[in-house]
N, CA, C and O atoms as a DFTB+ gen file, in Angstrom:
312 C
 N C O
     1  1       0.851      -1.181       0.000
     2  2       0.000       0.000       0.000
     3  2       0.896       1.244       0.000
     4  3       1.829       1.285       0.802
     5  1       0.645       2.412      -0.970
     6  2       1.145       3.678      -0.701
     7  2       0.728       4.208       0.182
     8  3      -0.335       4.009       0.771
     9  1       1.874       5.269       0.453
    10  2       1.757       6.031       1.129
    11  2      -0.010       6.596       1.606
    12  3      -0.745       6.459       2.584
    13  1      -0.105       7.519      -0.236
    14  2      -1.591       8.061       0.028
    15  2      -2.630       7.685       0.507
    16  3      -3.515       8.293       1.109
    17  1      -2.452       6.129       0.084
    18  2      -4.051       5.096       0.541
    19  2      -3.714       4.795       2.408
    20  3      -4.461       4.767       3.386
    21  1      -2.250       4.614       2.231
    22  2      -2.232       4.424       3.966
    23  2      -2.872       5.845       5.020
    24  3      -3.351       5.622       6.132
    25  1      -2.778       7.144       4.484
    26  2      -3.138       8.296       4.635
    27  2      -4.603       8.497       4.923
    28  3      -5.280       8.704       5.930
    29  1      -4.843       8.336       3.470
    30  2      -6.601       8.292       3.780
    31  2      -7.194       7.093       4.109
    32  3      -8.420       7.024       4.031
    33  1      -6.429       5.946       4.533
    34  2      -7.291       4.915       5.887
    35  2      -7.066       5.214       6.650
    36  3      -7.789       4.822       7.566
    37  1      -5.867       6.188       7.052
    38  2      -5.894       6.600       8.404
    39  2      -7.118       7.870       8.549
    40  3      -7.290       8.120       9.742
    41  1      -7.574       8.311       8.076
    42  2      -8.876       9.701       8.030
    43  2      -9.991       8.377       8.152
    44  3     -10.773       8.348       9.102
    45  1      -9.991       7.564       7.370
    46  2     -11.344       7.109       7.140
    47  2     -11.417       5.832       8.183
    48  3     -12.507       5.278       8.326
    49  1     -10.728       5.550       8.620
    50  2     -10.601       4.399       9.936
    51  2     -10.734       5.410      11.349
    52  3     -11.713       5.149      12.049
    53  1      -9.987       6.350      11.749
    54  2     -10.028       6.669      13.056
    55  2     -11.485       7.895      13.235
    56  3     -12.038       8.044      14.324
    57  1     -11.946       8.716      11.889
    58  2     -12.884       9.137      11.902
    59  2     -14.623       8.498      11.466
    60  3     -15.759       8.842      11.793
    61  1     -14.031       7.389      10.548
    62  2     -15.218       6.560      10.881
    63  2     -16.395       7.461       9.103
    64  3     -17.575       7.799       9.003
    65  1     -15.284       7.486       8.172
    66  2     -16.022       8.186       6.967
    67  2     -15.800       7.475       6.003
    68  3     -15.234       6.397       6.185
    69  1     -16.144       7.840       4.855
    70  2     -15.486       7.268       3.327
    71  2     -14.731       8.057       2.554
    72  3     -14.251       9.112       2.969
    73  1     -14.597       7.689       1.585
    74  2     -13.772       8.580       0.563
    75  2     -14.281       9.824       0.080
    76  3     -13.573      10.715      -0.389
    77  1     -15.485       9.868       0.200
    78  2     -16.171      10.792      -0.300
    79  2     -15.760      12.683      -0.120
    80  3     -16.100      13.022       1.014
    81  1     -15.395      13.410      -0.601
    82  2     -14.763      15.038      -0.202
    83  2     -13.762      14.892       0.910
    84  3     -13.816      15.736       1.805
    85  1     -12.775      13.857       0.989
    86  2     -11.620      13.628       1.674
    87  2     -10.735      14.339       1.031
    88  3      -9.825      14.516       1.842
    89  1     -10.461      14.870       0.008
    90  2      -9.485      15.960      -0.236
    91  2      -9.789      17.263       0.140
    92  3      -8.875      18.055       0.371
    93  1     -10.927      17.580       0.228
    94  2     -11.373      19.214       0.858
    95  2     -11.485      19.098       2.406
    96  3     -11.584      20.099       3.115
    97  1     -11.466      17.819       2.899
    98  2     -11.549      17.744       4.304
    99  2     -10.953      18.872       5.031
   100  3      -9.773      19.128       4.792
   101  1     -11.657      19.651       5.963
   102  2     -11.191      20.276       7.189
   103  2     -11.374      20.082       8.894
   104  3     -12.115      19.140       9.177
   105  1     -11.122      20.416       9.415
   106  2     -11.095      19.962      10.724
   107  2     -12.650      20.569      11.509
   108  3     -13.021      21.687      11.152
   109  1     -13.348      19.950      12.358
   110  2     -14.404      20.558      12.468
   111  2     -15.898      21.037      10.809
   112  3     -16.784      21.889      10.741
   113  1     -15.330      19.738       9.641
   114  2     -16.469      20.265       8.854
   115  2     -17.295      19.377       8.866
   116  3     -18.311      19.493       8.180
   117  1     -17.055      18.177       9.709
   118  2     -17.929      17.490       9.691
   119  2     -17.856      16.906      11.144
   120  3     -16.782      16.783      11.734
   121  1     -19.127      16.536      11.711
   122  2     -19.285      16.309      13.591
   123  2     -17.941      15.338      13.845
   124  3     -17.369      15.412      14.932
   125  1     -17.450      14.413      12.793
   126  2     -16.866      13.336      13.333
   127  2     -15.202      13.520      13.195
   128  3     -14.398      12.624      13.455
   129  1     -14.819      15.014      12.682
   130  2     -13.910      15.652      13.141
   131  2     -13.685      16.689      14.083
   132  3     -13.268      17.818      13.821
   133  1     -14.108      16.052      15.645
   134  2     -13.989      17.335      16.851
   135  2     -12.575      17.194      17.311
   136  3     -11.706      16.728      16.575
   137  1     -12.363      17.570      18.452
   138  2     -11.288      17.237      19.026
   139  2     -10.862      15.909      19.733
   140  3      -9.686      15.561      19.839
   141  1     -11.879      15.237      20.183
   142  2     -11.661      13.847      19.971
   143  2     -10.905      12.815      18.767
   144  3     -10.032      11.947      18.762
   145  1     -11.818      13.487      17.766
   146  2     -11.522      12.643      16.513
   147  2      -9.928      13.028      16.097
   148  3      -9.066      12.241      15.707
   149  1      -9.841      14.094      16.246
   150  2      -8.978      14.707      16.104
   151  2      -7.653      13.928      16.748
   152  3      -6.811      13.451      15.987
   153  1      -7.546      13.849      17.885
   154  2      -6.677      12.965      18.426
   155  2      -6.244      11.595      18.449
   156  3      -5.213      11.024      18.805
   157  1      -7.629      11.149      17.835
   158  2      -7.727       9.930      16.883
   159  2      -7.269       9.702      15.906
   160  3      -6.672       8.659      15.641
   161  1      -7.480      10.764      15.059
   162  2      -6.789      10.367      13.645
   163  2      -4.991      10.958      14.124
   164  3      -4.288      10.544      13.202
   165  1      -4.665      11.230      14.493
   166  2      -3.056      11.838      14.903
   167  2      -2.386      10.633      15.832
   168  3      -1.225      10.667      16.241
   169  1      -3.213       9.697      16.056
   170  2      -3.038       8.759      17.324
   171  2      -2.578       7.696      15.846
   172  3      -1.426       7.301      15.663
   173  1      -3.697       7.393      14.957
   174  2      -3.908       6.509      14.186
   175  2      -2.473       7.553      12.766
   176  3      -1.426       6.916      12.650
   177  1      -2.482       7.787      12.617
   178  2      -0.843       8.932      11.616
   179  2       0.015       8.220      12.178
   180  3       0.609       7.381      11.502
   181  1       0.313       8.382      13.635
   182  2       1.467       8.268      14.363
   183  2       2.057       6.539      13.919
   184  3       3.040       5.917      13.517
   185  1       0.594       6.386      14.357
   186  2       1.221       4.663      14.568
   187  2       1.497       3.763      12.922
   188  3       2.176       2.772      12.655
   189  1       0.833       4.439      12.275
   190  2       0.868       3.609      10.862
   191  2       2.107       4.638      10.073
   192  3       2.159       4.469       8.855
   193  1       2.816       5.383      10.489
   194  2       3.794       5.804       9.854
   195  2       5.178       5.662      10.985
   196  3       6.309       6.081      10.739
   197  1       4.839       5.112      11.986
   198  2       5.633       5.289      12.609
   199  2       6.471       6.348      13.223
   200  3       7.655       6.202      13.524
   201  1       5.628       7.641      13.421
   202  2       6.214       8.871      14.195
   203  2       5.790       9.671      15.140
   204  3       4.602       9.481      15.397
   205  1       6.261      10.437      15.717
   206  2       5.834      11.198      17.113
   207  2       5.341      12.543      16.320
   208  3       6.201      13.149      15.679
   209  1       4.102      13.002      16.329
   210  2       3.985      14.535      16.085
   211  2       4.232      15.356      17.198
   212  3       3.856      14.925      18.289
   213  1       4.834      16.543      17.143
   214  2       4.745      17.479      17.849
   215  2       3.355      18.502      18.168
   216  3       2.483      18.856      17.374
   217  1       3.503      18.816      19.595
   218  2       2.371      19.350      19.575
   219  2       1.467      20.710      18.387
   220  3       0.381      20.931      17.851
   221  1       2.762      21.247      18.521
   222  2       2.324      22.454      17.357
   223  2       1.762      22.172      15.926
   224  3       0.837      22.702      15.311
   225  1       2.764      20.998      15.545
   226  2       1.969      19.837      14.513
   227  2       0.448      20.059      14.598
   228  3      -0.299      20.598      13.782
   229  1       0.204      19.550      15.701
   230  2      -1.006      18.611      16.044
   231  2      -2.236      19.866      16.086
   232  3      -3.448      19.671      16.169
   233  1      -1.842      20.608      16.040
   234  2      -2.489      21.654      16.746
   235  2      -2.667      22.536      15.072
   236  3      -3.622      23.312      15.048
   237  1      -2.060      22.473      14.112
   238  2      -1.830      23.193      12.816
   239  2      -2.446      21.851      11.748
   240  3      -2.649      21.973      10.540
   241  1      -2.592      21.010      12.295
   242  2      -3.244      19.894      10.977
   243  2      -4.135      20.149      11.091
   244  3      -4.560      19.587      12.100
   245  1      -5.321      21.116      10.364
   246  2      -6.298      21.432      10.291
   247  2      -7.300      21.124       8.867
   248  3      -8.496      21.412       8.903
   249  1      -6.588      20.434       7.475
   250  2      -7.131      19.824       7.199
   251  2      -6.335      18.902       6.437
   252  3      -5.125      18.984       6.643
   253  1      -6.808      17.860       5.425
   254  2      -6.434      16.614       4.791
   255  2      -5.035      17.391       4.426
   256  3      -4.010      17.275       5.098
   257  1      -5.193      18.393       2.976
   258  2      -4.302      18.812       2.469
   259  2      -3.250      19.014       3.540
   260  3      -2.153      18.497       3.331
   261  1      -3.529      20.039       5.223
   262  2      -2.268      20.459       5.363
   263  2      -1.587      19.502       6.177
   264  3      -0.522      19.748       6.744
   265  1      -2.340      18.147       6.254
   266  2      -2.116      17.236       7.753
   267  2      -0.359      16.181       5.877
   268  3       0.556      15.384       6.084
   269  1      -0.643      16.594       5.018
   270  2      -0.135      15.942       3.824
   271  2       1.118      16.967       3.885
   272  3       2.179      16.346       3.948
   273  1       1.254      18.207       3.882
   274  2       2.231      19.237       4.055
   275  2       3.197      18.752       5.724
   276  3       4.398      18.485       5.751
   277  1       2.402      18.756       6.759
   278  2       3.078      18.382       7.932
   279  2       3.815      17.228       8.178
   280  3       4.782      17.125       8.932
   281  1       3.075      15.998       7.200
   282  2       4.365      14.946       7.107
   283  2       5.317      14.448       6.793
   284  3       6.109      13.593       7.191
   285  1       5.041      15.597       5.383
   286  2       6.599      16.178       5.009
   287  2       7.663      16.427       5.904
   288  3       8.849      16.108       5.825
   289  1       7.173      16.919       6.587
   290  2       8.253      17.509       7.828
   291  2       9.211      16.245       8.757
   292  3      10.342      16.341       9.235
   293  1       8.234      15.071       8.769
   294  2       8.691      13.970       9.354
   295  2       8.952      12.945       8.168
   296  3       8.971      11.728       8.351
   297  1       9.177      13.638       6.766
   298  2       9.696      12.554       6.353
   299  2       9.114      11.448       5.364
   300  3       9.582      10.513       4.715
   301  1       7.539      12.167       5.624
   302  2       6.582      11.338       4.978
   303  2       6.368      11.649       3.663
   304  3       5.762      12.697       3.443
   305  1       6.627      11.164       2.992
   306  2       5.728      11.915       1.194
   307  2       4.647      11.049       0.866
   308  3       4.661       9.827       0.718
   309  1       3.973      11.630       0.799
   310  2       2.058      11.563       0.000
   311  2       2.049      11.951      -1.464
   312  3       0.990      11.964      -2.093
């Protein structure tokens, strides 16, 4: 599996969605991205890529696109 598909099972496994407007995704646009979920899907990133986000990270992944920009940072390409 690539990268990308490992990406968006991680959105669509820890938030509990489909594929459906997963590229316009933002944080809070839909109920099942609150801050819960939120920590869910960063819980579920971490572990299937194998890395620690930083808090400021965590706190700036606000949607699909920029959570794809931030894993750059660790290394990840999407």
């Amino acid at each position: 599996m690539d990268n990308l598909q490992l990406y968006k099972n991680c959105f669509k496994n820890s938030l509990s969605i489909n594929d459906e407007g997963l590229d316009e995704l933002e944080y809070n646009s839909i109920p099942e991205w609150d801050s819960i979920g939120h920590m869910t899907l960063i819980s579920e990133l971490e572990e299937n890529f194998k890395i620690s986000i930083e808090t400021d990270d965590i706190v700036d992944f606000s949607s699909f696109k920029k959570g794809k920009e931030i894993l750059l940072k660790y290394k990840v390409k999407i």
